[in-house]
C-alpha positions in Angstrom: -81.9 -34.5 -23.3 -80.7 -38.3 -23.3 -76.8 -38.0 -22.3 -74.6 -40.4 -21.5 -71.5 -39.4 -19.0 -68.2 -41.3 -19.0 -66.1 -40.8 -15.8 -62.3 -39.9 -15.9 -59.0 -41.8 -15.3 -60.2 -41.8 -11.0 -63.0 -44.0 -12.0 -66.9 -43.3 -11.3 -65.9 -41.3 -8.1 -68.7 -39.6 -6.3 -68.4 -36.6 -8.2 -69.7 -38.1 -11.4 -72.9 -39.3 -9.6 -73.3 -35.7 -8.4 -73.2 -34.2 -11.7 -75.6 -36.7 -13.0 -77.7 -35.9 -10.5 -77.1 -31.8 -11.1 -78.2 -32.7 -14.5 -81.5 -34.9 -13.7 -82.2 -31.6 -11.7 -82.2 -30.0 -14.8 -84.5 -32.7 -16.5 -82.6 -34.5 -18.3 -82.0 -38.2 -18.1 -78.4 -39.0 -17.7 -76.9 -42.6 -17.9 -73.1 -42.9 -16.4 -71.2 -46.1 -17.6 -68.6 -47.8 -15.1 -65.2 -48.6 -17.7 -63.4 -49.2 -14.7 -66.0 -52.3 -13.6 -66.4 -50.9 -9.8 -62.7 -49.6 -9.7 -61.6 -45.8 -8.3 -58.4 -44.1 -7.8 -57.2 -41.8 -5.7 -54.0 -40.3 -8.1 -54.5 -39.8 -11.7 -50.9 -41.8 -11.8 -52.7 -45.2 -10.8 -55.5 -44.3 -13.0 -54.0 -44.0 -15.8 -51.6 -47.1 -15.6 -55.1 -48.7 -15.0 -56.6 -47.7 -18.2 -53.2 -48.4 -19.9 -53.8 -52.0 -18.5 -57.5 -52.7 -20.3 -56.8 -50.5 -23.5 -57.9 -48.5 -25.3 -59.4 -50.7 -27.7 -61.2 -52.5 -24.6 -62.5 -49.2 -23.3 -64.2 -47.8 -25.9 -65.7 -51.7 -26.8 -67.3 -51.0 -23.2 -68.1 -47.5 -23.5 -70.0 -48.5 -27.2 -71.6 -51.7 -25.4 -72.9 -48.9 -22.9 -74.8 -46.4 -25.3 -75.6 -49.1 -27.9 -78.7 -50.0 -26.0 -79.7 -45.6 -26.0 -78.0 -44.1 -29.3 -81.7 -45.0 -31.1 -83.1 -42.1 -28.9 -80.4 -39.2 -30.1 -78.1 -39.3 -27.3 -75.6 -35.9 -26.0 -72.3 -38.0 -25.2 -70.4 -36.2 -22.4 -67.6 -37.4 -20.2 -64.7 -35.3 -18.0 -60.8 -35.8 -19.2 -60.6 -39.5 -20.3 -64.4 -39.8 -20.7 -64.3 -37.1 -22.6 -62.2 -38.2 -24.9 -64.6 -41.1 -25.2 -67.5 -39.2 -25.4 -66.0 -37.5 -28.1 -64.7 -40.5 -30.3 -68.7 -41.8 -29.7 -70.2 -38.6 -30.8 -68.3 -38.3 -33.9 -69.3 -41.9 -35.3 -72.7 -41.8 -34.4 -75.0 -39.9 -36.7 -77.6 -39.3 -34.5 -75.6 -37.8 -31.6 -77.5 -34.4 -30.3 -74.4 -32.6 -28.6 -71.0 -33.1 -27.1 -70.1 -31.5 -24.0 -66.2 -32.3 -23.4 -64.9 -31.5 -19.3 -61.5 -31.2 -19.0 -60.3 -33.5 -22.2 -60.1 -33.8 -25.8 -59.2 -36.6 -28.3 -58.0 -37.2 -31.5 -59.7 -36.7 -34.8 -59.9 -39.9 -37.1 -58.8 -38.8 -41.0 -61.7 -37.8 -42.6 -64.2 -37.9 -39.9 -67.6 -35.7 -40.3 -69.5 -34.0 -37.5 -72.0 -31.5 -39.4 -73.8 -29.3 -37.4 -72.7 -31.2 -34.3 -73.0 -29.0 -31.4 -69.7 -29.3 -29.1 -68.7 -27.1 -26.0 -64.9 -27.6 -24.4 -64.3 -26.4 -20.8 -60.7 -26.8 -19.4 -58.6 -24.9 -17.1 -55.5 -22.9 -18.3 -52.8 -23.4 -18.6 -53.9 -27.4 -18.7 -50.7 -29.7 -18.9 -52.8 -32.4 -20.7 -54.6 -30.2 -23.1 -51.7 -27.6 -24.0 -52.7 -24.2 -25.9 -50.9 -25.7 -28.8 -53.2 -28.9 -28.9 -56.0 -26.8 -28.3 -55.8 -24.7 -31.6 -55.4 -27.7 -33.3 -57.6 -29.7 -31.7 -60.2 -26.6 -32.5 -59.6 -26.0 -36.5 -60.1 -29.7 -36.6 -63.2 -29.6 -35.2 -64.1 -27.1 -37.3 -63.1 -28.7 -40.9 -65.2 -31.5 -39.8 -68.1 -29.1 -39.5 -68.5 -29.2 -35.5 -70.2 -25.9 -33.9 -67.3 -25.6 -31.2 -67.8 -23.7 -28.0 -64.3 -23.0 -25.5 -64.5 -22.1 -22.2 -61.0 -21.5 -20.4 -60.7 -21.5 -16.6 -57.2 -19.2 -16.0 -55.9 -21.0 -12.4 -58.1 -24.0 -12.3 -56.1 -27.6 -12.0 -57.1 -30.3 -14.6 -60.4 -31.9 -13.1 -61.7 -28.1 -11.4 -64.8 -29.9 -11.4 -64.2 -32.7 -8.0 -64.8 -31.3 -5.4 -62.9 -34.1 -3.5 -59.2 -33.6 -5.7 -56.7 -31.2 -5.3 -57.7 -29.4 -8.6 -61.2 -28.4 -7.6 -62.0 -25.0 -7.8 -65.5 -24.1 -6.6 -65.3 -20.7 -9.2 -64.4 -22.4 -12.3 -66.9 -25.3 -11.0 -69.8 -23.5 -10.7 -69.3 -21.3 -13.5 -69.1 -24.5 -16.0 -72.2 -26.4 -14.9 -74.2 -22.6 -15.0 -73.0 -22.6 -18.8 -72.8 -26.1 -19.9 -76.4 -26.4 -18.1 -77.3 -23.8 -21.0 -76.3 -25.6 -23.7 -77.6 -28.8 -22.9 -80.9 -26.7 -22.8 -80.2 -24.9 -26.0 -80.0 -28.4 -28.0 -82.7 -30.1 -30.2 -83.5 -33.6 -29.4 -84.1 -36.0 -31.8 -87.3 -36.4 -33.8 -88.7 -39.4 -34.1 -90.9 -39.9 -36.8 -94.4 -41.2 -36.3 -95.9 -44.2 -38.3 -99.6 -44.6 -39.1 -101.4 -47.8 -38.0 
C-alpha cells in the first residue's frame, strides 16, 4: 500500500522513521511529512504550544500540500496522536483514500461527512487522558453513521504514545502487539485500481 504517516506533537522523532521503515519491511511504500519543518520536542507540553503557534489551519495546509502530490495513487493515511488526527481529517475528504490506521489519536467529525466502506483501525492505550472512554464511544458511533468499517484496539496500562520507544509511555507489549495487528490490516486492504486506457 501507498501510506502516508504524520508524526505527533514531538515532531518527526526517530521513532516515526522506524515505523516507516517497519512498514517498508512489510512492502509497502510509506511517505512521512515534516509539519514541524525540522523541529522535535522532548515533552508533549512544548509540542503542543508549538502546534498551537502554526495552527491548525496551517498544519493541515502542509499536511494536504504533502499527499497532494500521492492521493492519485489511493493512498492509506496514518499518523500517531496529532498525526492521527490529521490523517484522519485527510482520509475522510479524500475519496480515494484506501484505509486509515489512527495511533494513539482521534479527531473530530465534520457535519455530514461520508466515509463508505472506509476501512479504519484505532489503537490507544487505556485509560488514555486525551482520548477518554467517553470520547471514544462517540468518536466510534460517529464513525459508524458515516459508514466507516471501525476496528479498536485498547492497550489496558500503556501511556499515550506506547509506541516510542524513547518516551516515558513506551511499552514494548502494547508496542509490539499494535504493529503485529495493524501490519495485518494494512495487508488485508485493496489498493486502488487504476483503470487502463487503450492506445
Amino acid at each position: 500500500m501507498n501510506i502516508m504517516l504524520f508524526h505527533s506533537t514531538y515532531g518527526p522523532r526517530p521513532a516515526v522513521r522506524a515505523a516507516a521503515d517497519r512498514l517498508r519491511a512489510a512492502g509497502h511504500e510509506v511517505w512521512t511529512p515534516d509539519l514541524f519543518e525540522g523541529r522535535t520536542f522532548d515533552t508533549v507540553e512544548d509540542g503542543m504550544a508549538h502546534n498551537e503557534e502554526i495552527g491548525k489551519d496551517e498544519l493541515l495546509r502542509r499536511a494536504v500540500l504533502a499527499a497532494a502530490p500521492y492521493s492519485e495513487r489511493g493512498l492509506v493515511y496514518a499518523g500517531f496522536s496529532l498525526g492521527a488526527s490529521i490523517a484522519q481529517t485527510l482520509a475522510l475528504g479524500d475519496a480515494k483514500a484506501r484505509g486509515l490506521l489512527l495511533l494513539h489519536g482521534t479527531s473530530d467529525l465534520a457535519p455530514n461527512v461520508t466515509a463508505d466502506g472506509l476501512a479504519v483501525q484505532l489503537h490507544v492505550a487505556e485509560p488514555d487522558p486525551f482520548e477518554t472512554d467517553d470520547w471514544l464511544s462517540a468518536w466510534y458511533l460517529q464513525m459508524g453513521r458515516a459508514g466507516a468499517d471501525v476496528e479498536v484496539y485498547r492497550y489496558a496500562g500503556a501511556g499515550h504514545l506506547y509506541t516510542d520507544p524513547e518516551l516515558p509511555d513506551y511499552d514494548e507489549e502494547a508496542a509490539e502487539a499494535t504493529w503485529r495487528v495493524a501490519l495485518g490490516f494494512l495487508g488485508s486492504l485493496q489498493p486502488l485500481q487504476v483503470r487502463q486506457t487503450g492506445s
